[in-house]
KETITI-937827 format. One record per atom (N, C-alpha, C): residue in one letter; x, y negated, z. Coordinates in nm, 2 decimals, padded with zeros to 4 digits. Each point is the difference from the previous one (the first is absolute). Layout:
<koltors>
<koltor nulum="A" u="X" v="Y" w="Z"/>
...
</koltors>
This chain:
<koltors>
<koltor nulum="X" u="-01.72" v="-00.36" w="-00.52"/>
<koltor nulum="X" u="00.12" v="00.04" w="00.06"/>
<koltor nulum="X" u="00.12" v="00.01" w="-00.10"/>
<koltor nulum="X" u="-00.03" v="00.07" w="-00.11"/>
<koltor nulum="X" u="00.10" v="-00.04" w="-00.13"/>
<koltor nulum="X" u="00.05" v="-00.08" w="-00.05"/>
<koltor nulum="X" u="-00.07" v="-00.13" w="00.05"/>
<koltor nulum="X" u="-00.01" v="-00.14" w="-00.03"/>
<koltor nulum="X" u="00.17" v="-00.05" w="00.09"/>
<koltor nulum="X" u="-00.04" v="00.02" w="00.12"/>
<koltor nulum="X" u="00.08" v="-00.04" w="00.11"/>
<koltor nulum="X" u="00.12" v="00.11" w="-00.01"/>
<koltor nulum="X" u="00.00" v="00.13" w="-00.02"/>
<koltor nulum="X" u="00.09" v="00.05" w="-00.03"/>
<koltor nulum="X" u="00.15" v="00.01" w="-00.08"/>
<koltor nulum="X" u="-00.06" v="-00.11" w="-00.11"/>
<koltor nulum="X" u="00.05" v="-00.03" w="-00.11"/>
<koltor nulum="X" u="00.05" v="-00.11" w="00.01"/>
<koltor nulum="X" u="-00.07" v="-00.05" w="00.08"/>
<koltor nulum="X" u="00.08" v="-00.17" w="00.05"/>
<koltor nulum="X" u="00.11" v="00.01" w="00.08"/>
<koltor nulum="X" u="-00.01" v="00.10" w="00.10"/>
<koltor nulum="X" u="00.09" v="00.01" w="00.12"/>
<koltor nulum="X" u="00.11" v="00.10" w="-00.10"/>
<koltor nulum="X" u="00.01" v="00.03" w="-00.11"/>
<koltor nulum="X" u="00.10" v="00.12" w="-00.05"/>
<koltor nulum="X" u="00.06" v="-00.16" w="-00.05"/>
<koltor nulum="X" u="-00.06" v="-00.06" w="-00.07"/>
<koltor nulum="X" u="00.03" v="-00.12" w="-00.13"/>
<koltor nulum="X" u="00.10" v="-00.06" w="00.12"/>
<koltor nulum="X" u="-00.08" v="-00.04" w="00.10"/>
<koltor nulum="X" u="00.10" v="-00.11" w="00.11"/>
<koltor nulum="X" u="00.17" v="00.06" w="00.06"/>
<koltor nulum="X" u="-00.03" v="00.13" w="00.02"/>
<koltor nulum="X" u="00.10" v="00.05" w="00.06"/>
<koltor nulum="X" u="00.11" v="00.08" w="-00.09"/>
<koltor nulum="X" u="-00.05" v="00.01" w="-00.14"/>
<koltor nulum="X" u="00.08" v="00.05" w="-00.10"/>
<koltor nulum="X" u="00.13" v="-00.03" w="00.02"/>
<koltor nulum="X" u="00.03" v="-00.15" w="-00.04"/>
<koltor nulum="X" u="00.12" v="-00.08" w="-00.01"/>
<koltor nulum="X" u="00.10" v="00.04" w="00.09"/>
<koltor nulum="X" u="-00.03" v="00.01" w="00.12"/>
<koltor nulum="X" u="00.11" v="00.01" w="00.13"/>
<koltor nulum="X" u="-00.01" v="00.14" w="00.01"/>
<koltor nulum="X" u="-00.08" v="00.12" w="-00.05"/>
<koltor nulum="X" u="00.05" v="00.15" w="-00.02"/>
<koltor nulum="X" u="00.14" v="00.00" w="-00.13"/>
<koltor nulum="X" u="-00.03" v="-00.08" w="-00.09"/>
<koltor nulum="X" u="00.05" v="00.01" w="-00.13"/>
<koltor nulum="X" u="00.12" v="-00.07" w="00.05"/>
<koltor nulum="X" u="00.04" v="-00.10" w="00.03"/>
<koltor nulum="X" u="00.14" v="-00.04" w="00.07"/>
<koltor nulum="X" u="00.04" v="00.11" w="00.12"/>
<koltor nulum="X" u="-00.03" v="00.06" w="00.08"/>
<koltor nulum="X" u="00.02" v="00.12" w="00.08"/>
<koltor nulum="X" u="00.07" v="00.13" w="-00.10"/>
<koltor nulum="X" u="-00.06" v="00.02" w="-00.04"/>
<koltor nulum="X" u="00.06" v="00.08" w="-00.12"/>
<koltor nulum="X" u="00.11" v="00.00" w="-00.13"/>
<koltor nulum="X" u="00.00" v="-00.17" w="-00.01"/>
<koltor nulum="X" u="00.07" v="-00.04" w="-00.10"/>
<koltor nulum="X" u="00.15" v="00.00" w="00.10"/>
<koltor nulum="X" u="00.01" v="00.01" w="00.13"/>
<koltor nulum="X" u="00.09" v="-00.04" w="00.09"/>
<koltor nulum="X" u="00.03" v="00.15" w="00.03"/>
<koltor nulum="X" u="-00.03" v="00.08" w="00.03"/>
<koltor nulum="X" u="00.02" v="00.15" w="00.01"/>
<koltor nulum="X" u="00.10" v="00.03" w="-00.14"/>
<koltor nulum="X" u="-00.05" v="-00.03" w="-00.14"/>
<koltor nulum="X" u="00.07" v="00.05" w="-00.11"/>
<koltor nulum="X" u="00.10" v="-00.07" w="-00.02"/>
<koltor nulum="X" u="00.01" v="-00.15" w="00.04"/>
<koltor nulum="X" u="00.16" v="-00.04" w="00.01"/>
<koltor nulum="X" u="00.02" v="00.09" w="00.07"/>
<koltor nulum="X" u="00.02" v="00.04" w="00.09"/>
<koltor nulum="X" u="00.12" v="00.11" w="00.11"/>
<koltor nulum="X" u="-00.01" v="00.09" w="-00.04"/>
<koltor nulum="X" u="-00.04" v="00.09" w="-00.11"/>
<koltor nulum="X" u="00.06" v="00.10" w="-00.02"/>
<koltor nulum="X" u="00.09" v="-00.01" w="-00.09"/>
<koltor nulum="X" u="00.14" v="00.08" w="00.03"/>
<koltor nulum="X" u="00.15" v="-00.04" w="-00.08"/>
<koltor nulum="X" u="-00.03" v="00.05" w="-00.13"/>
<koltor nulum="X" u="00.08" v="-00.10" w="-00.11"/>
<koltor nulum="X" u="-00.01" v="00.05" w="-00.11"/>
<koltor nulum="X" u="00.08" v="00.14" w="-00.07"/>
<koltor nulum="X" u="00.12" v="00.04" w="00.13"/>
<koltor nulum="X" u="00.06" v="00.06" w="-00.04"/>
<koltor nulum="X" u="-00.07" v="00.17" w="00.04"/>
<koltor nulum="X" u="-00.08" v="00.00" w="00.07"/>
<koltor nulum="X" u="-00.14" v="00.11" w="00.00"/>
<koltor nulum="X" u="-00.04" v="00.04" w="-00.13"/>
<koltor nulum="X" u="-00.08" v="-00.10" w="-00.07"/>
<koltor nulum="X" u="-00.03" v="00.02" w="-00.11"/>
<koltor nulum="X" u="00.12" v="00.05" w="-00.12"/>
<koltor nulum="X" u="00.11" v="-00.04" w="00.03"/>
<koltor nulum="X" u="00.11" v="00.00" w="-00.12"/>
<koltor nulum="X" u="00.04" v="00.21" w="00.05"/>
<koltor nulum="X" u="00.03" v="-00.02" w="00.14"/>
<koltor nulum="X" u="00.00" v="00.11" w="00.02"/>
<koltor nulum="X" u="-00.10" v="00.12" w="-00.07"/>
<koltor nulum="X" u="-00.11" v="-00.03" w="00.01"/>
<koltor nulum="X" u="-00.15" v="00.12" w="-00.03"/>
<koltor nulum="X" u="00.05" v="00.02" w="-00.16"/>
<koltor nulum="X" u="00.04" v="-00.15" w="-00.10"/>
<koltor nulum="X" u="00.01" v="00.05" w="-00.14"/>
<koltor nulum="X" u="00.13" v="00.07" w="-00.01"/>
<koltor nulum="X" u="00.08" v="-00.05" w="00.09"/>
<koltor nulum="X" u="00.15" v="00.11" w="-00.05"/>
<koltor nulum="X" u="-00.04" v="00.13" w="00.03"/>
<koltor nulum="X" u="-00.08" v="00.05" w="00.15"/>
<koltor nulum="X" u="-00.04" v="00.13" w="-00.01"/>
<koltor nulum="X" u="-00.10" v="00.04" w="-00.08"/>
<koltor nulum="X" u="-00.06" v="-00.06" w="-00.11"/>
<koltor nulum="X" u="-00.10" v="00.07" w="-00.07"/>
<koltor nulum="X" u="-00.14" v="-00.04" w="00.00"/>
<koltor nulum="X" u="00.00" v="-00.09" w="00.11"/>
<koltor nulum="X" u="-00.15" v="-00.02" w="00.03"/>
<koltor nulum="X" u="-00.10" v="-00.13" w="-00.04"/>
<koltor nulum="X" u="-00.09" v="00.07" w="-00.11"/>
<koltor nulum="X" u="-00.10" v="-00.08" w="-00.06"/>
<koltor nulum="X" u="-00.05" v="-00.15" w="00.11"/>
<koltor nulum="X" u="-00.06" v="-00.10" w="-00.12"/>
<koltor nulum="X" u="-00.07" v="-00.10" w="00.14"/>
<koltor nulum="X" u="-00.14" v="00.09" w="00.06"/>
<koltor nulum="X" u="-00.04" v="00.09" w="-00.03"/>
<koltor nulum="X" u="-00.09" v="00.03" w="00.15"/>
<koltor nulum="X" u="00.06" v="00.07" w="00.06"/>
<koltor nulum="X" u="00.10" v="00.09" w="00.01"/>
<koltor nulum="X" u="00.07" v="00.07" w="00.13"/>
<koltor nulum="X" u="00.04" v="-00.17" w="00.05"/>
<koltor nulum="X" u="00.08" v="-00.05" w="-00.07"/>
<koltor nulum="X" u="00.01" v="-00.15" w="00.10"/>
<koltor nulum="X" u="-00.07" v="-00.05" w="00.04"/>
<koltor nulum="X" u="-00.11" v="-00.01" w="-00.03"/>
<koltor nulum="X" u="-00.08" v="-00.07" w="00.07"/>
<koltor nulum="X" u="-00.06" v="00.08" w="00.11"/>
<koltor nulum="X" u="-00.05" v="00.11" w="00.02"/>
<koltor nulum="X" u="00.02" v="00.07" w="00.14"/>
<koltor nulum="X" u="00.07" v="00.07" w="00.06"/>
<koltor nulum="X" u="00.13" v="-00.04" w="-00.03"/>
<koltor nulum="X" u="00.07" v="00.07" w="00.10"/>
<koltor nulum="X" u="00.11" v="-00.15" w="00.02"/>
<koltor nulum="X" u="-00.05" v="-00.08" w="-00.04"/>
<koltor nulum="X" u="00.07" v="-00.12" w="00.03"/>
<koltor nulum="X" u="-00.10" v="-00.12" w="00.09"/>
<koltor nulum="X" u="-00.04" v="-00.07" w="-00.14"/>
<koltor nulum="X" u="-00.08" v="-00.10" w="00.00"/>
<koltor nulum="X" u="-00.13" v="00.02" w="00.15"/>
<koltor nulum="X" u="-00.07" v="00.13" w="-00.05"/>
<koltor nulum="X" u="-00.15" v="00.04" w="00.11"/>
<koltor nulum="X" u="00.12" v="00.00" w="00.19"/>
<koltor nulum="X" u="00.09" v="00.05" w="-00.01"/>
<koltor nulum="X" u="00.06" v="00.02" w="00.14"/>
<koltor nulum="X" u="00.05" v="-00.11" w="00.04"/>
<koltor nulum="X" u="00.04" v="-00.15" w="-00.13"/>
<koltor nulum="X" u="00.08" v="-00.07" w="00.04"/>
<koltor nulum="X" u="-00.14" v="-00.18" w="00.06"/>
<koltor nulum="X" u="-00.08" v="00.04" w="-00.09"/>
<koltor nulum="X" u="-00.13" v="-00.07" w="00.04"/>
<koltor nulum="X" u="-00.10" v="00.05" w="00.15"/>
<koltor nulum="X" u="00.11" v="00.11" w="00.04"/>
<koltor nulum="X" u="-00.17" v="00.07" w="00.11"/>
<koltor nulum="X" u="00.02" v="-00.09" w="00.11"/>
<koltor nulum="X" u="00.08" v="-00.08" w="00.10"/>
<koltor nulum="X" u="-00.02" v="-00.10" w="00.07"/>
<koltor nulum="X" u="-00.10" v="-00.04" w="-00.03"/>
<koltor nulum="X" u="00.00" v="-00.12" w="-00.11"/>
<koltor nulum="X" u="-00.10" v="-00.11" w="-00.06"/>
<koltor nulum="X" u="-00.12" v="00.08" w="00.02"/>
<koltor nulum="X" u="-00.03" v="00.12" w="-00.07"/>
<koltor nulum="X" u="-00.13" v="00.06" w="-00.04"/>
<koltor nulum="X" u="-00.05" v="00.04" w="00.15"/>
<koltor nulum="X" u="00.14" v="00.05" w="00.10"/>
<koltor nulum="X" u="-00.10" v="-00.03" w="00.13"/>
<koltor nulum="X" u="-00.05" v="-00.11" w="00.04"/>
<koltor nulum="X" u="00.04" v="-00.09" w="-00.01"/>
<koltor nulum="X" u="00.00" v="-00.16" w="00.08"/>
<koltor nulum="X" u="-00.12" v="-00.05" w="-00.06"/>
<koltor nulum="X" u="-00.02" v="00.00" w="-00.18"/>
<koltor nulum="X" u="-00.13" v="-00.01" w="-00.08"/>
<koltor nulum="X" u="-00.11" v="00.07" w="-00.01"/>
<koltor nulum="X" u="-00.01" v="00.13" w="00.10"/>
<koltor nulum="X" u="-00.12" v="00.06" w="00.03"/>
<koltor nulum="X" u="-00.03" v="-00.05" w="00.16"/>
<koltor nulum="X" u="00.08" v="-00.01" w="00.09"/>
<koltor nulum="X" u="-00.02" v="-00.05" w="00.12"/>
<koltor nulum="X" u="-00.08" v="-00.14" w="00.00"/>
<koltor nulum="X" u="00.07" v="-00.09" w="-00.08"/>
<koltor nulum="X" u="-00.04" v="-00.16" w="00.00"/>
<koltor nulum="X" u="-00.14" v="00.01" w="-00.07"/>
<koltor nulum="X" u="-00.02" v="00.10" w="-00.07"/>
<koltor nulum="X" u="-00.14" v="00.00" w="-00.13"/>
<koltor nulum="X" u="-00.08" v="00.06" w="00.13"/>
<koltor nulum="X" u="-00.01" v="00.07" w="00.07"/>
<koltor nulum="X" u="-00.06" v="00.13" w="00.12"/>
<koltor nulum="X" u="-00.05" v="-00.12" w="00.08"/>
<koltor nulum="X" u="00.09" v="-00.07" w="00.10"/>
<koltor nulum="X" u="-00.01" v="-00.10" w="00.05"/>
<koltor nulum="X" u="-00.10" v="-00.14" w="-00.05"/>
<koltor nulum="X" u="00.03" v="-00.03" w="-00.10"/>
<koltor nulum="X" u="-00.03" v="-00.08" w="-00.07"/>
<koltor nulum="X" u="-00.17" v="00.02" w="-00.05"/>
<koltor nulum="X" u="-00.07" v="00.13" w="-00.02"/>
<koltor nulum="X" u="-00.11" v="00.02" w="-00.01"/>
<koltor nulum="X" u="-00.05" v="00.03" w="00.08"/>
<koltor nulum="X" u="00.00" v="00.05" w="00.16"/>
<koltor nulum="X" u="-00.02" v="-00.01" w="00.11"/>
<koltor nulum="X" u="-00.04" v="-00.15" w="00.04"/>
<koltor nulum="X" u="00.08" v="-00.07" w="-00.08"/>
<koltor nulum="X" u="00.00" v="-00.14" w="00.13"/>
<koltor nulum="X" u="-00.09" v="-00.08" w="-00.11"/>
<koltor nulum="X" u="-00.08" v="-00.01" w="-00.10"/>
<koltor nulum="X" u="-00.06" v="-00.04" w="-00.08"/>
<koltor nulum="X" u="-00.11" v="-00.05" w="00.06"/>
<koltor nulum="X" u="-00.01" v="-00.14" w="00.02"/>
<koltor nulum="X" u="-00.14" v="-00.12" w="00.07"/>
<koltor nulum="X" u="-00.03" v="-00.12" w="-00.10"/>
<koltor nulum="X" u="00.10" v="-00.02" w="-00.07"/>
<koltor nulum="X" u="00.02" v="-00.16" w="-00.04"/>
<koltor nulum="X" u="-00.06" v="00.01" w="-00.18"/>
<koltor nulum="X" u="00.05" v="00.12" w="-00.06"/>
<koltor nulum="X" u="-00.02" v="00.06" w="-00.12"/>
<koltor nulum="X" u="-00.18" v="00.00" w="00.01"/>
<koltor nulum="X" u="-00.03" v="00.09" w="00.06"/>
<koltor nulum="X" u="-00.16" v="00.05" w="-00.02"/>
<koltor nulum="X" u="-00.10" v="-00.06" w="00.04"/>
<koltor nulum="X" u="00.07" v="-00.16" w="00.09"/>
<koltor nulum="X" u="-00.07" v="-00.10" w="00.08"/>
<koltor nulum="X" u="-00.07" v="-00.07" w="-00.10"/>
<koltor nulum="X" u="00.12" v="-00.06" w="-00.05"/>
<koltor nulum="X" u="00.01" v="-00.05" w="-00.11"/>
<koltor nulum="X" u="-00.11" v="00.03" w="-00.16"/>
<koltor nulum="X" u="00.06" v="00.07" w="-00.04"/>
<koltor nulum="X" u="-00.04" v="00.09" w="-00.13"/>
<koltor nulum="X" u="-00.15" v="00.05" w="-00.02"/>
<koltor nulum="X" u="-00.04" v="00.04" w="00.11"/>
<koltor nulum="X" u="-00.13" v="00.07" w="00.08"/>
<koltor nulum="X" u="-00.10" v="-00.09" w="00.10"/>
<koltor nulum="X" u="00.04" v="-00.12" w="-00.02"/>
<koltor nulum="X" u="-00.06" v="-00.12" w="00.14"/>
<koltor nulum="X" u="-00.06" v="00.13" w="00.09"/>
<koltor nulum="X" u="00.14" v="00.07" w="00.08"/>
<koltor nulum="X" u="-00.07" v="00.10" w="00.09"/>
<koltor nulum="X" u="-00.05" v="00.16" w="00.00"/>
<koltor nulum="X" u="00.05" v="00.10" w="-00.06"/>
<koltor nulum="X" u="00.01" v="00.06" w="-00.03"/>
<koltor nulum="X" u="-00.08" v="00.12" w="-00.10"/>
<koltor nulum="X" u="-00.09" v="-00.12" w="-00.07"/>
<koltor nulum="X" u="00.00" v="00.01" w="-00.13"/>
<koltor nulum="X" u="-00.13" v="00.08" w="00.01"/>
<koltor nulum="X" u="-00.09" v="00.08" w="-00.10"/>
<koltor nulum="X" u="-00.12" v="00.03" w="00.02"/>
<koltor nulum="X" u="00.00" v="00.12" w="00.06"/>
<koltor nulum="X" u="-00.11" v="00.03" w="00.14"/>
<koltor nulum="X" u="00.02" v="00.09" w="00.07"/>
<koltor nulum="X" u="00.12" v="00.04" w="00.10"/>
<koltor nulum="X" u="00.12" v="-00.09" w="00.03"/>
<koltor nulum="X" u="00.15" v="00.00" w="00.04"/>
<koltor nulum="X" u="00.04" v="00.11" w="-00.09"/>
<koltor nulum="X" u="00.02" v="-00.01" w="-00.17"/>
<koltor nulum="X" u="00.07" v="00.10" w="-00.06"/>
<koltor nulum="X" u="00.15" v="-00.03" w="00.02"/>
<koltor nulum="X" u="-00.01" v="-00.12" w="00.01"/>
<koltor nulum="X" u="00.18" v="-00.07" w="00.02"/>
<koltor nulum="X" u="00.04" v="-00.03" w="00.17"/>
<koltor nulum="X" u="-00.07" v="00.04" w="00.02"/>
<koltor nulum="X" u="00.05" v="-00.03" w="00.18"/>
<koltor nulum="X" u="00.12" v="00.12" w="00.05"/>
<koltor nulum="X" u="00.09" v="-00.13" w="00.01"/>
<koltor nulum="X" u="00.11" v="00.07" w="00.04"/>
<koltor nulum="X" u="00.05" v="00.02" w="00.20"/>
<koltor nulum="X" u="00.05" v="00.11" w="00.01"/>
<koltor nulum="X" u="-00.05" v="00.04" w="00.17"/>
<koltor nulum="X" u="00.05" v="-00.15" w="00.08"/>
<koltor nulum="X" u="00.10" v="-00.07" w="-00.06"/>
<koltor nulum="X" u="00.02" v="-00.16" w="00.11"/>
<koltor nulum="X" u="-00.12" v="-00.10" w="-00.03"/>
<koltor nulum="X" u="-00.03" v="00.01" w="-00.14"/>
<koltor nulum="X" u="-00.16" v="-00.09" w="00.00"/>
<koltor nulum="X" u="-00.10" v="00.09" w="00.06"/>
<koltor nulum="X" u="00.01" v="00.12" w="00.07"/>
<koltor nulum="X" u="-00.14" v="00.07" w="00.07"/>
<koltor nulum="X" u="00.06" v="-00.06" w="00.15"/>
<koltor nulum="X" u="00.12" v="-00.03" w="00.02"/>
<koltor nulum="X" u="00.04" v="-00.01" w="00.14"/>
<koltor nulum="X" u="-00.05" v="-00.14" w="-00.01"/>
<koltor nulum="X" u="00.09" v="-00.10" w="-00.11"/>
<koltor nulum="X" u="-00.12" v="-00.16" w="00.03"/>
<koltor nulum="X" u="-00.14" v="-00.01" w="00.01"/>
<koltor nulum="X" u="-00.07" v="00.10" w="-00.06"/>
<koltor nulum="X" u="-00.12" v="-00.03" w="00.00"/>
<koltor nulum="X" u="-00.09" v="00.05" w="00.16"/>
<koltor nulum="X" u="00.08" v="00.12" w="00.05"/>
<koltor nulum="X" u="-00.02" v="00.08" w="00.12"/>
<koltor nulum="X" u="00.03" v="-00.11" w="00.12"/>
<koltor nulum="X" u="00.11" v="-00.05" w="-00.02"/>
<koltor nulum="X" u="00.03" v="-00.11" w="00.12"/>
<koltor nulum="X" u="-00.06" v="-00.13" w="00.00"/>
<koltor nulum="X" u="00.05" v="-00.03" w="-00.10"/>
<koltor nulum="X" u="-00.01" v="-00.18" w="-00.03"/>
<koltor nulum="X" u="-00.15" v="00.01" w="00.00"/>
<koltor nulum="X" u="-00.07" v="00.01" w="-00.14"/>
<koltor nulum="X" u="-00.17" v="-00.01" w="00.01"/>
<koltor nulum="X" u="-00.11" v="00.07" w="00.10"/>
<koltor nulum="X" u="00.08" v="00.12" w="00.03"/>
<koltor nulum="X" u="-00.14" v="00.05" w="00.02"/>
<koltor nulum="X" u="00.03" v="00.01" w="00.17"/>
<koltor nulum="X" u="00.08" v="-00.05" w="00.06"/>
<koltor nulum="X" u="00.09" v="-00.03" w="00.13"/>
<koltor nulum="X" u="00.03" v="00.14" w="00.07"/>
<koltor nulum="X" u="00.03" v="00.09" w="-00.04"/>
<koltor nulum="X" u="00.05" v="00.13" w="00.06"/>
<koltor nulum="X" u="00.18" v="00.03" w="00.01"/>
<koltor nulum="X" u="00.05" v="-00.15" w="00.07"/>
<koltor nulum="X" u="00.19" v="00.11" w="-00.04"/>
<koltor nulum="X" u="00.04" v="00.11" w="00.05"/>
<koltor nulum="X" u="-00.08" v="00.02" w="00.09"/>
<koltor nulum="X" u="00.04" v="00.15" w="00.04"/>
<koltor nulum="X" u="-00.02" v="00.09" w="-00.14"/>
<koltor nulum="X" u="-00.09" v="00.02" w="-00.07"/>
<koltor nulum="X" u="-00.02" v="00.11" w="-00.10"/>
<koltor nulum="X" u="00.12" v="-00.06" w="-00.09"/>
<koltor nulum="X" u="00.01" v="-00.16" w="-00.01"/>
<koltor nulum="X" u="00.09" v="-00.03" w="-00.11"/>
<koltor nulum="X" u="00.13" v="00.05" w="00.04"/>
<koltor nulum="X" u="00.06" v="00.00" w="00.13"/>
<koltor nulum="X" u="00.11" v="00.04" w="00.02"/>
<koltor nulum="X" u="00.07" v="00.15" w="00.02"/>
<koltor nulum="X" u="-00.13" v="00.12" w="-00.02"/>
<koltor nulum="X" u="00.00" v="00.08" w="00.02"/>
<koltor nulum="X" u="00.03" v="00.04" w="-00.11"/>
<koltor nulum="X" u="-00.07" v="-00.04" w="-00.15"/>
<koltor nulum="X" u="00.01" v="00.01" w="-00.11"/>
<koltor nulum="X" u="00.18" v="-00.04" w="-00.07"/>
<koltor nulum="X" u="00.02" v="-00.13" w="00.07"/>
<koltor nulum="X" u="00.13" v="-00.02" w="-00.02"/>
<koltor nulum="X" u="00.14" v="00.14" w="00.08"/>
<koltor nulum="X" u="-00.01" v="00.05" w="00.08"/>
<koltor nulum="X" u="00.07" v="00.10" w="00.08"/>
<koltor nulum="X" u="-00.02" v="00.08" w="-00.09"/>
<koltor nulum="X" u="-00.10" v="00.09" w="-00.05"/>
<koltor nulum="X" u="-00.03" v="00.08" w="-00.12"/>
<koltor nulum="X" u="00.06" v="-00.04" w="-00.13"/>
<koltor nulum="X" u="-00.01" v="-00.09" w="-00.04"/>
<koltor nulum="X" u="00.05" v="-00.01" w="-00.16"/>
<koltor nulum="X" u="00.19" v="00.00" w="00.05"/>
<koltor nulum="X" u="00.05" v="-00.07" w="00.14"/>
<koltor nulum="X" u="00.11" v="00.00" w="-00.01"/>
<koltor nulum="X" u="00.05" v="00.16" w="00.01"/>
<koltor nulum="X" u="-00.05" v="00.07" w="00.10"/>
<koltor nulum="X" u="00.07" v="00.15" w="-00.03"/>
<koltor nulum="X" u="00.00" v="00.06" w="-00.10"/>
<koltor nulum="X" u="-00.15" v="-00.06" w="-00.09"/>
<koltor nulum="X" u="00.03" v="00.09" w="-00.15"/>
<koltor nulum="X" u="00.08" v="-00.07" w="-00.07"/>
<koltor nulum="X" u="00.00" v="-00.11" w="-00.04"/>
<koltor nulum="X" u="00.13" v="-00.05" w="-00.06"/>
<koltor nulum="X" u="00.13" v="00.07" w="00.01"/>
<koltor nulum="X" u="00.03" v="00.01" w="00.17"/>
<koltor nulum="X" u="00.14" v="00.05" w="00.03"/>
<koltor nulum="X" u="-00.02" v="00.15" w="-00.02"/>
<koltor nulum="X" u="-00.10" v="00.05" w="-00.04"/>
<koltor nulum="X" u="-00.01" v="00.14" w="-00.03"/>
<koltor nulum="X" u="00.03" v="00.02" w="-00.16"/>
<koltor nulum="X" u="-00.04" v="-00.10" w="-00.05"/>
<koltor nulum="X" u="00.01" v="00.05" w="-00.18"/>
<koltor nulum="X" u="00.08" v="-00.03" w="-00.01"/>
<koltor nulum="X" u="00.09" v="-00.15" w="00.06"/>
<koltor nulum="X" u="00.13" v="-00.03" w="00.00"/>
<koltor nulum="X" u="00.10" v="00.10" w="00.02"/>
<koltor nulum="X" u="00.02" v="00.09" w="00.11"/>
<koltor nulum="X" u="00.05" v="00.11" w="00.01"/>
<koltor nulum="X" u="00.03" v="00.15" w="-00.11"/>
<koltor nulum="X" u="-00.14" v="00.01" w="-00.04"/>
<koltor nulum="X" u="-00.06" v="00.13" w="-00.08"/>
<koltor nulum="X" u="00.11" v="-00.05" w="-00.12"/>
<koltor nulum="X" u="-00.06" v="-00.16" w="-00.09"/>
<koltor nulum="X" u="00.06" v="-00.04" w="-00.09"/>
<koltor nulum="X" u="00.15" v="00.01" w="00.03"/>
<koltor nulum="X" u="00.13" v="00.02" w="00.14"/>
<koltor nulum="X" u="00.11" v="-00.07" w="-00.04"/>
<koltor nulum="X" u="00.04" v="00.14" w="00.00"/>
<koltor nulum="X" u="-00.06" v="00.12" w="00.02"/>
<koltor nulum="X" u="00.05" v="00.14" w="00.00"/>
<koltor nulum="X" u="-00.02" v="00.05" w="-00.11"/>
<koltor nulum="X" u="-00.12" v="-00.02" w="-00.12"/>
<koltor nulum="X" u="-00.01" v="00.01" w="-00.12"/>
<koltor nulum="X" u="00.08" v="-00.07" w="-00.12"/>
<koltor nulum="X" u="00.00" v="-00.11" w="00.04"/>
<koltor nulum="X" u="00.11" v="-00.09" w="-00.10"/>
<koltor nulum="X" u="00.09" v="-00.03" w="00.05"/>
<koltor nulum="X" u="00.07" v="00.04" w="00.09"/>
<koltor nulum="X" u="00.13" v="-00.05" w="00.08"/>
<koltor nulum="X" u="00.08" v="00.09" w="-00.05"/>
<koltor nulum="X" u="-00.04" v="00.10" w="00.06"/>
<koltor nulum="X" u="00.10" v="00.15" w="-00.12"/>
<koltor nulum="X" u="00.12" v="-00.01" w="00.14"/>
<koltor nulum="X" u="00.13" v="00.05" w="-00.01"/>
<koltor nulum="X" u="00.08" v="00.07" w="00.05"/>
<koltor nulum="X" u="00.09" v="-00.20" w="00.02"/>
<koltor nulum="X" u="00.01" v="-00.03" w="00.09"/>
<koltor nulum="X" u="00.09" v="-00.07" w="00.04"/>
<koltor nulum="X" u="00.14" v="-00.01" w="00.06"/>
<koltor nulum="X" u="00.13" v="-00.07" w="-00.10"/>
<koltor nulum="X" u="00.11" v="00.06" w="00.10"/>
<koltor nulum="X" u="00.05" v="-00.09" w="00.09"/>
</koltors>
């Protein structure tokens, strides 16, 4: 599973790192010019500028990453021809392919899918109240 975890961080890096690199264009430079006329070192700038001026992205890049490991079939299919010794890599949509498609139960498969989607939209939630912070 470290295997696949590492691959799916490697693949999706790039388009986190452009998300971010697009957040720090927008914040004005005149913020920062501001913080040194009043006094303030680059790490007061950087949280009380930079961390408030990136927390969009950082929500949007923990939702897509939350999302994104939830929906993991193609990664551990692959990597693991199947979920690897003992299903250590079986991820819950490869337990729903294997529940419906092979072993012919879609009722359990679909049951399973109803489940991962409320938790999804549950940690999706949890996460946009913890990293979301105060919105105006």
């Amino acid at each position: 599973m470290p295997t696949v975890a590492l691959y799916v961080t490697w693949k999706q890096l790039g388009f986190f790192i452009l998300l971010y690199l697009a957040a720090l264009q927008n914040i004005p430079d005149e913020l920062y010019e501001s913080a040194s006329v009043d006094g303030g070192n680059k790490w007061v700038q950087f949280w009380n500028i930079t961390v408030p001026g990136v927390r969009p992205a950082s929500v949007l890049v923990t939702l897509l990453a939350t999302i994104t490991g939830a929906n993991l079939f193609t990664e551990p299919y692959l990597l693991t021809g199947g979920g690897g010794p003992d299903g250590a890599s079986a991820s819950p949509v490869f337990i729903m392919y294997q529940r419906g498609l092979l072993q012919g139960n879609p009722d359990v498969a679909a049951a399973l899918g109803v489940v991962l989607v409320i938790g999804v939209l549950m940690i999706a939630l949890i996460q946009k109240r913890l990293v979301g912070g105060k919105e105006d």
